[in-house]
C-alpha positions as CSV (number, residue, x, y, z in Angstrom):
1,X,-8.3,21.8,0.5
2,X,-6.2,19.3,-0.9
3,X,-6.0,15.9,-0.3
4,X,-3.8,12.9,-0.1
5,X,-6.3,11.1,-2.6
6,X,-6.0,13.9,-4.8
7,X,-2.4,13.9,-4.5
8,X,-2.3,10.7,-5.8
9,X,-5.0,10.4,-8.5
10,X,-3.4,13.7,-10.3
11,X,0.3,13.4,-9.0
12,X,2.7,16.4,-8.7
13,X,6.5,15.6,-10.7
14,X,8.3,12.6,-9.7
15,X,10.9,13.2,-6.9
16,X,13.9,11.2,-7.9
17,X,14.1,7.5,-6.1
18,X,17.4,8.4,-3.8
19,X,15.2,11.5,-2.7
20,X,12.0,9.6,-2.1
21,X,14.0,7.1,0.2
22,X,15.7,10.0,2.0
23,X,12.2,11.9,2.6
24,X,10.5,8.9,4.1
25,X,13.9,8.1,6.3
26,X,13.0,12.1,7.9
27,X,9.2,11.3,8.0
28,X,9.9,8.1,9.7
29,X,12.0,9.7,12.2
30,X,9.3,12.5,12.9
31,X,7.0,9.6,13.4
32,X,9.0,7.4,15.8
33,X,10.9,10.9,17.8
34,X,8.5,13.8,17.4
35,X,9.1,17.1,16.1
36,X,12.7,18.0,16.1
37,X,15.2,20.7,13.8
38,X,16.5,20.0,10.7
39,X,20.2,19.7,12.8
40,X,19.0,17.1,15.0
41,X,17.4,15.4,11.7
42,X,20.8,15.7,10.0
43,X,23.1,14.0,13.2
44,X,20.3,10.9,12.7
45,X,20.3,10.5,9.1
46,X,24.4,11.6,8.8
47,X,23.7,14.1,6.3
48,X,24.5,17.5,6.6
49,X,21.7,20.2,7.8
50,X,21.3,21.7,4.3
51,X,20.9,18.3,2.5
52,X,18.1,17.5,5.4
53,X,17.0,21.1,4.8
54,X,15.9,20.7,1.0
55,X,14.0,17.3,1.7
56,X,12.1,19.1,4.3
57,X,11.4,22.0,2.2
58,X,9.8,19.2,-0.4
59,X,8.1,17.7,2.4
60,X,6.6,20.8,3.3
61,X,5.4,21.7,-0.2
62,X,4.0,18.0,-0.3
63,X,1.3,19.0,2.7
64,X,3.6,15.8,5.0
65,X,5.3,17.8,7.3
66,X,4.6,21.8,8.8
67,X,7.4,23.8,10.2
68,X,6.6,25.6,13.6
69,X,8.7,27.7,16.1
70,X,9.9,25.7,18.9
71,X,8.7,26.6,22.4
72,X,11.2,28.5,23.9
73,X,13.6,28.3,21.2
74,X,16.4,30.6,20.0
75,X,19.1,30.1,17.6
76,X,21.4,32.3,16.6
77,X,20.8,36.3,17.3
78,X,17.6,36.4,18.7
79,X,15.8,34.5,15.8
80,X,13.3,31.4,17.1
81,X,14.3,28.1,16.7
82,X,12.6,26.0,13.8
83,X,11.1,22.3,14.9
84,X,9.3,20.1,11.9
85,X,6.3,17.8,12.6
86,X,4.1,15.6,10.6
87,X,1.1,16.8,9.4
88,X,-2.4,14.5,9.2
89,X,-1.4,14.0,5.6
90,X,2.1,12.7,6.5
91,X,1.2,10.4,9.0
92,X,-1.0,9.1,6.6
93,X,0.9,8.1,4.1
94,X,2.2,5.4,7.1
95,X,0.4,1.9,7.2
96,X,-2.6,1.8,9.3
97,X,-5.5,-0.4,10.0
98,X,-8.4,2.0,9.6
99,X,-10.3,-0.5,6.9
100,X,-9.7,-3.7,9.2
101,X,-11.6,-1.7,11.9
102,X,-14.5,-0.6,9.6
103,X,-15.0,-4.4,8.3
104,X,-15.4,-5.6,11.5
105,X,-17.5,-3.2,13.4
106,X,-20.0,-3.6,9.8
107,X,-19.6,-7.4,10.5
108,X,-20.7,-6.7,14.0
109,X,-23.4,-4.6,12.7
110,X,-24.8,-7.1,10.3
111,X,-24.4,-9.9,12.1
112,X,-26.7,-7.9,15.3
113,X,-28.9,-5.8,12.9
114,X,-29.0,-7.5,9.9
115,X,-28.2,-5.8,6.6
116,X,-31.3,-2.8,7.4
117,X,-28.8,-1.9,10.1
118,X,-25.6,-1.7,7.9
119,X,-27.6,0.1,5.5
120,X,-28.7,2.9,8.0
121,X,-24.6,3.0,8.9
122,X,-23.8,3.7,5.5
123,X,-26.6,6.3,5.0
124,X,-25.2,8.1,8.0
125,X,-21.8,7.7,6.8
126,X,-22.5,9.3,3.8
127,X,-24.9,12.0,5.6
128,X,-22.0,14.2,5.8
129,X,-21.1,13.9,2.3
130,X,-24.2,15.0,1.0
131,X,-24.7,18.0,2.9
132,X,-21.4,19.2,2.0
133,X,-21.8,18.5,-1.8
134,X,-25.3,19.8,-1.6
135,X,-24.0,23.1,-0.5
136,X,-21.3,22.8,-3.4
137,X,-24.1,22.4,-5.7
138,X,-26.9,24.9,-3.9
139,X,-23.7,27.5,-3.6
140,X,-23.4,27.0,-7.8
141,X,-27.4,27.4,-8.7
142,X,-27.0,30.7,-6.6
143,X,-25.0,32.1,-8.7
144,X,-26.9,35.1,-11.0
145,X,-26.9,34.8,-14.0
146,X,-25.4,30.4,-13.5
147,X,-26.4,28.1,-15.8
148,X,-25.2,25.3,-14.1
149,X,-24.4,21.9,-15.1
150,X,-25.1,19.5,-11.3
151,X,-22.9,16.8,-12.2
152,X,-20.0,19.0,-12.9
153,X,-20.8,20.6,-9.8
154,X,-21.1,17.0,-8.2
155,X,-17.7,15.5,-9.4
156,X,-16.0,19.1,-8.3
157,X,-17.2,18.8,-5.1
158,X,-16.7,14.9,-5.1
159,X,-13.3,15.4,-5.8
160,X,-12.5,17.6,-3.0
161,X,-13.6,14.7,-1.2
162,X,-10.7,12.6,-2.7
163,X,-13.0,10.6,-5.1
164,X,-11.1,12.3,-8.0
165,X,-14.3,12.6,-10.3
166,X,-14.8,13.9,-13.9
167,X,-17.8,14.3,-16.3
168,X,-18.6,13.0,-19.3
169,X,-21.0,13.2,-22.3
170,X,-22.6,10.3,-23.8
171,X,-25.6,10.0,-26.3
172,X,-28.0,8.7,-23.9
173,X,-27.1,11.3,-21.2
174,X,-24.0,11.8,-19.2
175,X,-21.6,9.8,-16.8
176,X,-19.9,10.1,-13.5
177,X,-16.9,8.8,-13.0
178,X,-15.3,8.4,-10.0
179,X,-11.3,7.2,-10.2
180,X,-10.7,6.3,-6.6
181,X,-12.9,5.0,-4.1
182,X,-12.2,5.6,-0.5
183,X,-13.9,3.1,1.1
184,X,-13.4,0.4,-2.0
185,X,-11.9,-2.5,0.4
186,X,-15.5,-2.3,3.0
187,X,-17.4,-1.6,-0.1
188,X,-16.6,-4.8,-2.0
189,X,-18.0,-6.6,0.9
190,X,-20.7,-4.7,1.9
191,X,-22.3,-3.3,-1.3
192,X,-24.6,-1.4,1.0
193,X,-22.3,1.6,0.8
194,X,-21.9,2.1,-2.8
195,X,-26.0,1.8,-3.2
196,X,-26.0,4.2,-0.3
197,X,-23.7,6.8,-2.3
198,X,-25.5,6.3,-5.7
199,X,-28.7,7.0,-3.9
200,X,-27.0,11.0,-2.7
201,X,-25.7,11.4,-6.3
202,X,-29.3,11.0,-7.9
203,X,-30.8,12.8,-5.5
204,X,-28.0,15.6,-6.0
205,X,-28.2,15.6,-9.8
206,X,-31.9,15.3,-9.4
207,X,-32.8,12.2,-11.3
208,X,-32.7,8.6,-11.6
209,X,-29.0,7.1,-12.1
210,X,-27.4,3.9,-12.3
211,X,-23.9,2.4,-11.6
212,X,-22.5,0.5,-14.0
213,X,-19.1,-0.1,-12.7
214,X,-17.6,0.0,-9.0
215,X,-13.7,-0.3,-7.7
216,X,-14.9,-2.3,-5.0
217,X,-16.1,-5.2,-7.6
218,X,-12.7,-4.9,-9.5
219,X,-13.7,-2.2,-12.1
220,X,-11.1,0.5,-13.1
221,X,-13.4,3.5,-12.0
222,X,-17.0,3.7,-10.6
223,X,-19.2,4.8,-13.3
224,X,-22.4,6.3,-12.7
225,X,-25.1,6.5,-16.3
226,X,-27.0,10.0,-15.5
227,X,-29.9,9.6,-18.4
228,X,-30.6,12.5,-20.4
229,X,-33.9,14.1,-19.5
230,X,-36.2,14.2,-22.6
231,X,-38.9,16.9,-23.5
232,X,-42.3,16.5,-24.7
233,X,-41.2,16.9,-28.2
234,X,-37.8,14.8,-28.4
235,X,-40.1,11.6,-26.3
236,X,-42.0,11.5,-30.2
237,X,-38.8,11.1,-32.0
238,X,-36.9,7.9,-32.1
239,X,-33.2,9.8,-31.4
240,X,-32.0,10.6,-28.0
241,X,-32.7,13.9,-26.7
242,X,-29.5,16.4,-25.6
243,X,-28.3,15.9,-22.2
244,X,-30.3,18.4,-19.4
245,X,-27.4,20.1,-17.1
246,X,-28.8,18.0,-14.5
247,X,-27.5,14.8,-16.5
248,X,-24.4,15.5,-18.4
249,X,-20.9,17.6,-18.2
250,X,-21.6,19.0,-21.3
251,X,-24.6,19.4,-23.5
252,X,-24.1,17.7,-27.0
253,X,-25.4,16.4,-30.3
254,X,-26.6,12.5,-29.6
255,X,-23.5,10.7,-30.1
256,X,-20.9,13.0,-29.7
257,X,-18.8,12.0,-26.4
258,X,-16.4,14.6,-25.4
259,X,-15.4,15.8,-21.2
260,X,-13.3,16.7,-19.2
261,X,-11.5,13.8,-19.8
262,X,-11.5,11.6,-22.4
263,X,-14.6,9.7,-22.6
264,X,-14.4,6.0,-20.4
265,X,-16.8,3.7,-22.4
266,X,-14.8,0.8,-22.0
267,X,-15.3,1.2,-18.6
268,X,-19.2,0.5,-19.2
269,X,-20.7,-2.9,-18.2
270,X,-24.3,-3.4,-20.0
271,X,-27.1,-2.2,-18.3
């Protein structure tokens, strides 16, 4: 399924600004009055029904609002009456205060446990995470016939999370790249989380890997080096070996850097 980070890291056309005002005006009054029909939306917003119809329509297609038949309802000859609600995506797109409440049950946490316990809270946090992405990735290997590459699997599945992740190729192995962060404003104070999530992505690729760049420390994307796995004969030659399919998006010659998306090098911080 779709989600609201997705939505925004790979957005759909733009809806024109008078449009974009109107749609939030409806949303706002679903929020504040509840589910109502596109006539009582039009008497509140002055517009007529078919005007309020086409913005719901887009809302709709947007995943913010659901249309459902009114309890009791008719309209018309027989045929149900139509209410509109918000959806869990429409509401939040609304202000809310979900990080302030995270920061300061992990400043409880740490200043009671220590930073063992907030550790152990981000582990479990991310518990979920991992199984699901593990089943992405077991689901994938299962395949007959698969050659699969993990870390494609990984930023797939990642992605569907609403991290918005791609693959790409290096010389020295592969990167992960990760273009929104969820928890980025808790992260940048408690770095916990981030070591906890590079921890499930080596462990899901199946090898030691390093982050070289976070959104929570003010970097553009998190990027995670996956090192390219080297065989008996390439560890006796001085050039890099090809990146495994448990390191890279896509096997390569050393030094070629191609994805899919363009390669994010200037995103790297030294090692």
């Amino acid at each position: 399924m779709e989600t609201a980070a997705v939505r925004a890291a790979f957005p759909s056309p733009a809806v024109p600004a008078e449009d974009g005002r109107t749609r939030d005006r409806v949303s706002g009054l679903l929020l504040e009055h509840g589910p109502q029909s596109a006539a009582e939306l039009a008497a509140r917003l002055g517009i007529s029904p078919a005007a309020v119809r086409r913005h719901l329509d887009g809302l709709v297609a947007a995943g913010r609002v659901d249309e459902r038949v009114a309890p009791g309802g008719r309209r018309g000859r027989g045929r149900p009456a139509r209410r509109f609600a918000l959806t869990d995506a429409g509401r939040s797109s609304f202000p809310h205060a979900y990080d302030d409440l995270a920061l300061t049950a992990l400043r409880f946490v740490a200043e009671h446990g220590g930073p063992d316990a907030v550790r152990a809270v981000a582990e479990q946090q991310l518990a979920g995470l991992a199984e699901r992405c593990t089943t992405a990735v077991e689901a994938a290997e299962a395949q007959p016939g698969a050659t699969v590459d993990r870390a494609q699997v990984l930023a797939a599945a990642l992605t569907a999370e609403g991290y918005a992740a791609t693959t790409s190729a290096i010389s020295s192995g592969g990167q992960l790249c990760q273009h929104h962060c969820p928890v980025a404003h808790v992260a940048a104070e408690f770095p916990q989380l981030c070591e906890a999530e590079t921890a499930v992505i080596s462990k899901l690729v199946g090898t030691h890997v390093q982050r070289l760049a976070t959104i929570a420390h003010g970097d553009g994307i998190c990027t995670t080096h996956i090192p390219a796995q080297l065989t008996p004969t390439s560890r006796n030659k001085a050039t890099p070996a090809r990146p495994v399919p448990a390191g890279s998006a896509v096997a390569h010659d050393a030094g070629a850097s191609t994805s899919s998306t363009p390669s994010i090098d200037r995103e790297r911080t030294p090692a």
